[in-house]
C-alpha positions as CSV (number, residue, x, y, z in Angstrom):
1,X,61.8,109.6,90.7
2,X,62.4,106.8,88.9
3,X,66.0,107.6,86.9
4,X,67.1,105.4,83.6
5,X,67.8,106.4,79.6
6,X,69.4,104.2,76.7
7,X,66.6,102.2,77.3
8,X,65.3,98.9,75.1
9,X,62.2,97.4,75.2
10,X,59.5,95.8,73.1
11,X,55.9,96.9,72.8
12,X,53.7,96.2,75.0
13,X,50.5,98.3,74.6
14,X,50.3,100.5,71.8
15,X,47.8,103.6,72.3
16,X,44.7,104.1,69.5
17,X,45.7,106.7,68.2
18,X,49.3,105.7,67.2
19,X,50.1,104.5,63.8
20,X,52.8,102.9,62.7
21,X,53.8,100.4,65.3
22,X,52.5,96.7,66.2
23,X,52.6,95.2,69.4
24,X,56.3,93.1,69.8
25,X,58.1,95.5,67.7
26,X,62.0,95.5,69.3
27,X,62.7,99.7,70.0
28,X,64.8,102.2,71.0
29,X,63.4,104.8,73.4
30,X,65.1,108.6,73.4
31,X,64.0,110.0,76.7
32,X,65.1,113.7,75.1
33,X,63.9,114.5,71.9
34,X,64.0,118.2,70.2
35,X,60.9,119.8,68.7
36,X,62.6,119.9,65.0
37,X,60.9,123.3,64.3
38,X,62.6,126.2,66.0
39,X,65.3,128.1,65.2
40,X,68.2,126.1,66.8
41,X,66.8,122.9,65.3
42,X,66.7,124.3,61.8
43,X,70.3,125.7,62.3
44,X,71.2,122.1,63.2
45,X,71.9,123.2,67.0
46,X,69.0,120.1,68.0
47,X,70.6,119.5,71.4
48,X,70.1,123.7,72.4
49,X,66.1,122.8,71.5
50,X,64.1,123.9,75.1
51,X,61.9,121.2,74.0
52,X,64.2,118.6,74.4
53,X,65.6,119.9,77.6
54,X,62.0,119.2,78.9
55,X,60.7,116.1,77.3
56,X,61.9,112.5,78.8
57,X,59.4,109.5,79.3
58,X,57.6,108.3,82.7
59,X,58.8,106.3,84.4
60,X,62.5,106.2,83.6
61,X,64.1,103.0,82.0
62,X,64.9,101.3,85.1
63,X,61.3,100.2,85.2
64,X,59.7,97.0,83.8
65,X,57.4,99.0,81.4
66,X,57.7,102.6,80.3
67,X,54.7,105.4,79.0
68,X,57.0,106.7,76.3
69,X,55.2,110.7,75.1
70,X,53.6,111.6,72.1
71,X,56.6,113.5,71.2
72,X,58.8,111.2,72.0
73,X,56.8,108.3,70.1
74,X,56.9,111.3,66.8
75,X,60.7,112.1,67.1
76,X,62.0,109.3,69.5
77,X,61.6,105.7,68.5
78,X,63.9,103.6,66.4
79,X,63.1,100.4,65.7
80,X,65.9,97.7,65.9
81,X,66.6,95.5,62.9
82,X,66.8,91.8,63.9
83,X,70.3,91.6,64.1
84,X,70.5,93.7,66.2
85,X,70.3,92.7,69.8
86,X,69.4,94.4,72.9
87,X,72.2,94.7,74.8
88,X,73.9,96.5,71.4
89,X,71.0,99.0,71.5
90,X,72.2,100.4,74.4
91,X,74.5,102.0,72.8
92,X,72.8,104.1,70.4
93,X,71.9,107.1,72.3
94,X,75.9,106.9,73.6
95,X,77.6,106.2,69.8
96,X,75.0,109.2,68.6
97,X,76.3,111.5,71.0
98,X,79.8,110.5,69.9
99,X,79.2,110.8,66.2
100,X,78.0,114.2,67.2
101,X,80.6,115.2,68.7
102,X,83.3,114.1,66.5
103,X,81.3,116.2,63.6
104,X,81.4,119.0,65.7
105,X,85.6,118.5,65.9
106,X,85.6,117.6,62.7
107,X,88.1,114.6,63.3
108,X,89.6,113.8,60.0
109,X,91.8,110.4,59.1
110,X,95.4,112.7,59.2
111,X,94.3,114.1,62.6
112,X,96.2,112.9,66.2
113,X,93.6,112.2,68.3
114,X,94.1,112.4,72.5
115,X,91.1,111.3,74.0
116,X,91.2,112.1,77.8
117,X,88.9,109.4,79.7
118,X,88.5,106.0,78.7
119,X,85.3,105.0,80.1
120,X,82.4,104.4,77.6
121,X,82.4,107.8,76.0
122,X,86.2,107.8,75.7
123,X,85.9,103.7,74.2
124,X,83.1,104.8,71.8
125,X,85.5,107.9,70.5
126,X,88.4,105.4,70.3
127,X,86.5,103.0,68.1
128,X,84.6,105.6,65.9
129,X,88.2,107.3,65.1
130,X,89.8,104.0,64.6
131,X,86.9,103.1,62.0
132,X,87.5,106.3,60.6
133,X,91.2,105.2,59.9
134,X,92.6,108.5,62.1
135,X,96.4,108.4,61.8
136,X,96.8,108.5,65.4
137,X,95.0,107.7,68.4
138,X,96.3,108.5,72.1
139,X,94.4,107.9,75.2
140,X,94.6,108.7,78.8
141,X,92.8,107.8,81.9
142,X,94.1,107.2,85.6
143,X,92.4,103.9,85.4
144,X,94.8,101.0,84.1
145,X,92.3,98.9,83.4
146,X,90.4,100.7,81.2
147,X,94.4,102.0,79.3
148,X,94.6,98.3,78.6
149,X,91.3,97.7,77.3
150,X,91.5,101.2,75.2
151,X,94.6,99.2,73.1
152,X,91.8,96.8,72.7
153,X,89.5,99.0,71.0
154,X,91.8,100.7,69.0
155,X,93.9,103.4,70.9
156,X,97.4,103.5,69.2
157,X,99.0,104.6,72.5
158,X,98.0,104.9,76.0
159,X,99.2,107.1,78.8
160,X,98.8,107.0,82.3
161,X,97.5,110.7,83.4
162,X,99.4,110.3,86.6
163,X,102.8,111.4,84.1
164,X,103.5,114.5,82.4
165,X,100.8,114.3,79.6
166,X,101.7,116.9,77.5
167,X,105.4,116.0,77.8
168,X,104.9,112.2,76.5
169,X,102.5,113.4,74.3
170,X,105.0,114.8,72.5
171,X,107.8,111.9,72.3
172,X,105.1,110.3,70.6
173,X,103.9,112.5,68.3
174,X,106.8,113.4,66.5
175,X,107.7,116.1,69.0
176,X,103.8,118.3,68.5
177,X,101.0,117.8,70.7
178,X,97.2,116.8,69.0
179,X,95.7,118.9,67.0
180,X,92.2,117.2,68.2
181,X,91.8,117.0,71.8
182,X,88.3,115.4,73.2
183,X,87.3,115.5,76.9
184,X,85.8,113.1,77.5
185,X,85.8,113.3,81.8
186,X,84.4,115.6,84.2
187,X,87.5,115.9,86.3
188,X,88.8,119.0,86.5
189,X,92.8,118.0,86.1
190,X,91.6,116.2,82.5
191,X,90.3,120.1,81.1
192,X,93.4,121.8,82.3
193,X,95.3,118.8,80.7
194,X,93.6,119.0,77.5
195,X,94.3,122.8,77.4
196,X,98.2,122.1,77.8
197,X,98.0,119.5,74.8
198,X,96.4,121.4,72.1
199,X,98.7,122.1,68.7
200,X,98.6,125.2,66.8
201,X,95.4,125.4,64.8
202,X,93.9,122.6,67.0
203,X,90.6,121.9,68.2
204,X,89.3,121.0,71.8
205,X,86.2,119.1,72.5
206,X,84.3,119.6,75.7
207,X,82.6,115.9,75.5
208,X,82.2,116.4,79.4
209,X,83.1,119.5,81.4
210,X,83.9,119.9,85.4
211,X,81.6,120.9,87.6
212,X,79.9,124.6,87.4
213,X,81.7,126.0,90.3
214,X,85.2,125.5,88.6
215,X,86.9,127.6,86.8
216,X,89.1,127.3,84.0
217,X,92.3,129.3,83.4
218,X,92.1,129.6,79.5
219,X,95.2,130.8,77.9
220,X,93.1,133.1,75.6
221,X,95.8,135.3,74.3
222,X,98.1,132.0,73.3
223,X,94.5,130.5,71.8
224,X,93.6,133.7,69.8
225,X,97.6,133.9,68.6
226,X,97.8,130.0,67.6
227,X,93.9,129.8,66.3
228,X,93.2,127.3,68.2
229,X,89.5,126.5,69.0
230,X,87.2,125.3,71.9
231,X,84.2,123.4,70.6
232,X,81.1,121.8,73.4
233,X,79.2,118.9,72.3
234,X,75.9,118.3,74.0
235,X,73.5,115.0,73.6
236,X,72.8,114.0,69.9
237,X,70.5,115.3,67.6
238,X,67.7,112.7,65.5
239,X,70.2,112.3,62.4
240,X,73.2,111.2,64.9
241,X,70.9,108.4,66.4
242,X,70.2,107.3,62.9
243,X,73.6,107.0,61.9
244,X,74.6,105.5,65.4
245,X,71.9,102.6,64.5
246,X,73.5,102.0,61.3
247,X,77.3,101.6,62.5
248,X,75.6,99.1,65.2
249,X,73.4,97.3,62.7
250,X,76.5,96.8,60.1
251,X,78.8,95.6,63.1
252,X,81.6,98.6,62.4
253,X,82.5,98.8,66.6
254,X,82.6,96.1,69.0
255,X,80.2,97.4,71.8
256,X,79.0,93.8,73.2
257,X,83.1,93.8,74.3
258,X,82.0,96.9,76.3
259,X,79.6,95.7,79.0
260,X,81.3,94.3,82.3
261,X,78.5,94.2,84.4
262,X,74.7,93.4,84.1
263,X,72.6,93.4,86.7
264,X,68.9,92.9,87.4
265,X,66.2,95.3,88.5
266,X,66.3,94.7,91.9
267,X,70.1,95.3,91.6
268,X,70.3,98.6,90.4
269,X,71.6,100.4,93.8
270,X,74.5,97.4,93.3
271,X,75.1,98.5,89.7
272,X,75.6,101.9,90.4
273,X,78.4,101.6,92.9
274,X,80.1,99.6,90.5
275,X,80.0,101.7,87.8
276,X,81.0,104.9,90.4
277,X,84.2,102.4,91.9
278,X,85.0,102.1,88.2
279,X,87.7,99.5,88.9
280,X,87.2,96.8,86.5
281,X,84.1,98.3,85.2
282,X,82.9,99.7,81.8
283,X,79.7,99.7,80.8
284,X,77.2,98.4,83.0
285,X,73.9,97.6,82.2
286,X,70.7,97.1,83.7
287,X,67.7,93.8,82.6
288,X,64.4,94.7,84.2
289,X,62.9,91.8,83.2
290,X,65.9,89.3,84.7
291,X,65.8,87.8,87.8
């Protein structure tokens, strides 16, 4: 199995009976794409399509050259405006998912925003709330690396998630906790922290979630007597890679600032210890075609 998504390319070989396209034309690849006919799709819920659970194209993008799927070639391909470069093209399945998410939150310029995780799904949320102009934006992450590069990309404050989160939280907040949390971490500390930092009325995002096996002690009787709400976001649907191609093609975030690490084909097993040491890593890419 040949594993890889996000992927850039240019075409190569187009097939007969596909319109639309020329050989050379600069694209972006979805390896999930939704079927845009059932009844989650036309209730806007794109990312619960079975089709798009199913499709993906062969092999994956750590290849040289990929066969991308009829339906992928009918609801998958974006082509990239010319100043738009690769490398920032990489980021427009990850920036959809985040505009989706945030939609789903409804994040609002008056909100305080705690983003828990600051790797590239917890950058990404940082910059898109910061173009928003969000009143406040407070990040955490055991990493302090990625705390000091989160100032960079817009986080107001940072805390270390080795203290008393939902204690500083607090001194910093004029005394209340965020009304918008967003997960943006699989760990299973970061969901019980986001469920202790919640204001009254608030929202929590599931951008990531622990593993299956765990089990999460909801406070459902202190949820249902504040109103506060637990939201999922899953993948992006065809409108969010759209808008996530427009941010990048008008320059709004700073996503070339992102990558750490790029590596060549043959160095793929090499990139992915990085990126699992996370260290002094962020967003690490892959160049089939470098040497």
């Amino acid at each position: 199995v040949v594993l890889g998504h996000e992927a850039v390319g240019t075409i190569y070989k187009i097939g007969q009976k596909v319109k639309g396209y020329s050989l050379g034309d600069r694209i972006f690849v979805s390896h999930h794409v939704p079927c845009n006919v059932c009844e989650y799709c036309k209730s806007g819920y794109h990312t619960a399509c079975d089709t798009l659970h199913k499709t993906n194209y062969y092999p994956g993008g750590f290849a040289q050259y990929i066969r991308i799927p009829k339906m992928n070639i009918k609801y998958g391909i974006h082509k990239l405006p010319a100043e738009l470069s690769f490398e920032e093209g990489t980021f427009i399945e990850p920036l959809a998912c985040a505009i989706r998410g945030q939609r789903i939150a409804d994040v609002q310029k008056e909100d305080t925003v705690l983003i828990i995780g600051c790797g590239v799904s917890g950058i990404l949320h940082t910059q898109l709330a910061k173009n928003k102009g969000t009143k406040r934006i407070i990040v955490t992450d055991i990493n302090l690396y990625r705390l000091k590069i989160a100032k960079k990309f817009g986080a107001d404050f940072t805390l270390d998630a080795k203290e008393n989160i939902p204690e500083k939280l607090e001194e910093i907040n004029e005394g209340k906790p965020a009304n918008k949390v967003i997960v943006c971490t699989g760990a299973t500390e970061a969901a019980l922290t986001a469920l202790k930092c919640v204001d009254k009325g608030g929202t929590i995002l599931f951008f990531a979630v622990p593993d299956p096996t765990i089990k999460l002690p909801v406070p459902i009787n202190q949820f249902w007597r504040n109103e506060i709400t637990i939201k999922t976001s899953y993948g992006a649907a065809p409108n969010d890679l759209t808008k996530a191609l427009k941010i990048l093609s008008q320059k709004k975030l700073k996503v070339k600032d992102m990558i750490t690490h790029r590596f060549s084909l043959s160095e793929t097993a090499k990139g992915f210890k990085v990126m699992a040491n996370a260290g002094k890593s962020l967003k690490v890419i892959i160049e089939p075609n470098q040497k």
